[in-house]
PAGUGU-81821 format. One record per residue: residue number from 1; y, z, x of N, C-alpha, C, CB in turn. Coordinates in steps of 0.05 Angstrom, whole numbers. Glycine has a CB too. Layout:
<pts>
+------+--------+--------+--------+--------+--------+--------+--------+--------+--------+--------+--------+--------+
| resi |     ny |     nz |     nx |    cay |    caz |    cax |     cy |     cz |     cx |    cby |    cbz |    cbx |
+------+--------+--------+--------+--------+--------+--------+--------+--------+--------+--------+--------+--------+
|  NUM |      Y |      Z |      X |      Y |      Z |      X |      Y |      Z |      X |      Y |      Z |      X |
...
+------+--------+--------+--------+--------+--------+--------+--------+--------+--------+--------+--------+--------+
</pts>
This chain:
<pts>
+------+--------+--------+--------+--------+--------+--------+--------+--------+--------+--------+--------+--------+
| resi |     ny |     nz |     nx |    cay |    caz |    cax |     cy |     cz |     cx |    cby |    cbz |    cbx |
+------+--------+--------+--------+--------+--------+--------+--------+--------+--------+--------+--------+--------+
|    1 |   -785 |  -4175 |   -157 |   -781 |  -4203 |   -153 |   -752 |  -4210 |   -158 |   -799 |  -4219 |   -171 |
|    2 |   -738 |  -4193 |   -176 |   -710 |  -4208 |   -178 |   -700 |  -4194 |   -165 |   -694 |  -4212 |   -202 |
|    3 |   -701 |  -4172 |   -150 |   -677 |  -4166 |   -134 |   -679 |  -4175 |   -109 |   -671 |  -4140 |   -132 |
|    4 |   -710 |  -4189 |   -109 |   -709 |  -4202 |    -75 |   -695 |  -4231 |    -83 |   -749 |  -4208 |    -57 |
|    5 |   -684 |  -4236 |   -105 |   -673 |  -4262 |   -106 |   -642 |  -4255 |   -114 |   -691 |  -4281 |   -128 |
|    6 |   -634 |  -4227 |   -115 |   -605 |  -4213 |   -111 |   -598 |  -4212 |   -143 |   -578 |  -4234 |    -90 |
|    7 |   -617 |  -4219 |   -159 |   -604 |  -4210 |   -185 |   -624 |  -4187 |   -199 |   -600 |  -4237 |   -207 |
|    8 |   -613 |  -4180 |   -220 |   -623 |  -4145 |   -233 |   -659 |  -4150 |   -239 |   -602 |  -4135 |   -276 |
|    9 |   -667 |  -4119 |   -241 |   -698 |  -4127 |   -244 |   -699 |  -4094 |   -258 |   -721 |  -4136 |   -208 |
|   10 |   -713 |  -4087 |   -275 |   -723 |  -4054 |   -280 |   -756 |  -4062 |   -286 |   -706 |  -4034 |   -313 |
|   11 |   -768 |  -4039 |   -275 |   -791 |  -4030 |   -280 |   -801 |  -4012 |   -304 |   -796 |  -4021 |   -260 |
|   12 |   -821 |  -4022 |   -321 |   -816 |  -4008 |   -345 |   -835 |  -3998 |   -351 |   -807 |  -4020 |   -365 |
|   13 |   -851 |  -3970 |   -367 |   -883 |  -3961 |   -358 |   -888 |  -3951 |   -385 |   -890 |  -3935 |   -329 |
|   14 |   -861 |  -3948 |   -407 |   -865 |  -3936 |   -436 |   -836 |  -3951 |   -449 |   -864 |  -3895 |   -436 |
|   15 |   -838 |  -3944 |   -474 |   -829 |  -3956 |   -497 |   -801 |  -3950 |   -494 |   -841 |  -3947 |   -524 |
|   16 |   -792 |  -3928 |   -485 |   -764 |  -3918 |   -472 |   -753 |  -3927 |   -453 |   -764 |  -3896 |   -464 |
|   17 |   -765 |  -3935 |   -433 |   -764 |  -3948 |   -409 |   -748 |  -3985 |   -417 |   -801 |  -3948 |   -396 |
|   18 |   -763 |  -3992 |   -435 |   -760 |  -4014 |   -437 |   -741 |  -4020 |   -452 |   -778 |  -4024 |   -442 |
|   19 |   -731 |  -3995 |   -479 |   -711 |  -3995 |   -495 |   -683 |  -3992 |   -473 |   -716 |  -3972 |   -518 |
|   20 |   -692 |  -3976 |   -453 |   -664 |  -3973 |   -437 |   -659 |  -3988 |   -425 |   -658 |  -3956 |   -422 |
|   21 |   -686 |  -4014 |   -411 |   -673 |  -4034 |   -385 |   -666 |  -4060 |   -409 |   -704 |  -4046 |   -353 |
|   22 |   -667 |  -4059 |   -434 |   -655 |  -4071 |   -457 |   -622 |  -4064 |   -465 |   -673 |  -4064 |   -480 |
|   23 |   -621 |  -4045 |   -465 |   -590 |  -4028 |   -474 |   -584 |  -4037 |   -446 |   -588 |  -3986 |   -483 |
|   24 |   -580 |  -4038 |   -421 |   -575 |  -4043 |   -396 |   -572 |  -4074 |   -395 |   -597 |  -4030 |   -379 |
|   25 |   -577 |  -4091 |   -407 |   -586 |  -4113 |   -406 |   -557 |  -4127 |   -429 |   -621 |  -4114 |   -414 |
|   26 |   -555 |  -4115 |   -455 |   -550 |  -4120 |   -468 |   -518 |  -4113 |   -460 |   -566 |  -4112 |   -486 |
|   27 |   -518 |  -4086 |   -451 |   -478 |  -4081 |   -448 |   -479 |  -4097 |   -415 |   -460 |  -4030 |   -446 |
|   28 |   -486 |  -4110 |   -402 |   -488 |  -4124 |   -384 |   -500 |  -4154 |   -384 |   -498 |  -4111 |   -372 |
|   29 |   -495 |  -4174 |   -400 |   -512 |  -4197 |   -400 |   -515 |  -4207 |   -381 |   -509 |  -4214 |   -413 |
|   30 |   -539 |  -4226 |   -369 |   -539 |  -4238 |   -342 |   -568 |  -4247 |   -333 |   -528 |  -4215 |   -321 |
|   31 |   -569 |  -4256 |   -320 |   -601 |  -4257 |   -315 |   -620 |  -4232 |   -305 |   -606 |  -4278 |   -293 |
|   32 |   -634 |  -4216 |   -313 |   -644 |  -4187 |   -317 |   -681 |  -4202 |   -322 |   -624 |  -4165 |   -354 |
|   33 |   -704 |  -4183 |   -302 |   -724 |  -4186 |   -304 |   -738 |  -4162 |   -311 |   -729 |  -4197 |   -286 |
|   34 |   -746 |  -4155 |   -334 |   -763 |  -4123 |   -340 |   -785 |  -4135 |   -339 |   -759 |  -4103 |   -371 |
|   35 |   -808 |  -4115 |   -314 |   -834 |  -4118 |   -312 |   -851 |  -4093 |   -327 |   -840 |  -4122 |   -283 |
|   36 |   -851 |  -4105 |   -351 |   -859 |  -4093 |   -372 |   -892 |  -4077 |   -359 |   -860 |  -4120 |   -398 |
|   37 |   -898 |  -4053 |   -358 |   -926 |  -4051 |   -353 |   -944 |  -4044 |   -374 |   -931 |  -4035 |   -334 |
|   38 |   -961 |  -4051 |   -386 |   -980 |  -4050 |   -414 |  -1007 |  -4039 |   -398 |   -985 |  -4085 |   -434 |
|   39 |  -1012 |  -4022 |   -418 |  -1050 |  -4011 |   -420 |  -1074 |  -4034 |   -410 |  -1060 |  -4005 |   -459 |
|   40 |  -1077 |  -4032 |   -392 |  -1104 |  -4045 |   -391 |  -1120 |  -4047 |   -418 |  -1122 |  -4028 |   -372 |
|   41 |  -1128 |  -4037 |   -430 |  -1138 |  -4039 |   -458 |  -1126 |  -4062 |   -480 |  -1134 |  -4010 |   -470 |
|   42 |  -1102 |  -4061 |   -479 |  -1087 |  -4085 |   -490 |  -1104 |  -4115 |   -481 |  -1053 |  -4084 |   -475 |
|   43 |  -1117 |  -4130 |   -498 |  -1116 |  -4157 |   -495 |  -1100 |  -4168 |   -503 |  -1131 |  -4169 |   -501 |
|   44 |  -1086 |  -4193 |   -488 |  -1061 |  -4206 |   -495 |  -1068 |  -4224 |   -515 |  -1048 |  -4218 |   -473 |
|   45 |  -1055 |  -4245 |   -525 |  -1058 |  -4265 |   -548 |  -1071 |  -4288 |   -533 |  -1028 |  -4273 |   -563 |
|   46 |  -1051 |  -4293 |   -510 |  -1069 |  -4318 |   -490 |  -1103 |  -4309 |   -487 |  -1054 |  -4320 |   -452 |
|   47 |  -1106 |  -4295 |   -467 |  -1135 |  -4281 |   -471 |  -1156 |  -4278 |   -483 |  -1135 |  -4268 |   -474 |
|   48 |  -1149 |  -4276 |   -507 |  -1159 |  -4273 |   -534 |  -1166 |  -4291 |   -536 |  -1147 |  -4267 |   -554 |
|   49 |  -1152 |  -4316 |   -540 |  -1153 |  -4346 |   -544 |  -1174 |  -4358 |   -531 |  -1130 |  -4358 |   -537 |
|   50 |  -1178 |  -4351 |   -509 |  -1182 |  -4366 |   -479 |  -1217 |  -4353 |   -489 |  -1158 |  -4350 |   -440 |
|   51 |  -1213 |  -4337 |   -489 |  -1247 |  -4316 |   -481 |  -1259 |  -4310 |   -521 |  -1234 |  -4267 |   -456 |
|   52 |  -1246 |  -4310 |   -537 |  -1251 |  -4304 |   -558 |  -1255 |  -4316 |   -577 |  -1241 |  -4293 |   -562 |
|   53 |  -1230 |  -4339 |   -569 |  -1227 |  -4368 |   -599 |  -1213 |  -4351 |   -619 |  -1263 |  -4383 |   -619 |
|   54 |  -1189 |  -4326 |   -619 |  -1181 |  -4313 |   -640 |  -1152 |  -4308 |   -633 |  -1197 |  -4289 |   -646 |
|   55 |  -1136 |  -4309 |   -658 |  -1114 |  -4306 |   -660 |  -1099 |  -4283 |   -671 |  -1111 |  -4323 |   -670 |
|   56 |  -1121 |  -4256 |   -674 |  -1111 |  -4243 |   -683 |  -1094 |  -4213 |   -671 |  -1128 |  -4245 |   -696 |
+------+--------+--------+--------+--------+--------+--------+--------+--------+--------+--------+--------+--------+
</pts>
């Protein structure tokens, strides 16, 4: 999505991934979009909320 709008974007699938489109981000400031990808298994906090009533 951000590079169809001409600014930076990384795809990210592990913890390394994301540390580097961060280090990339960081000696470069600017508008930068990491599409973080997480485990299916992960429930998010919204989610939780929504379907559970929990905050934890």
């Amino acid at each position: 999505m951000a590079k169809a709008f001409g600014r930076r974007g990384r795809l990210a699938r592990s913890a390394e991934e994301v540390r580097a489109a961060a280090a990339e981000w960081v000696a470069n400031p600017g508008p930068m979009m990491i599409d973080a990808r997480i485990s299916r298994s992960v429930v998010t906090l919204p989610y939780r909320r929504i379907h559970y009533g929990r905050d934890e």
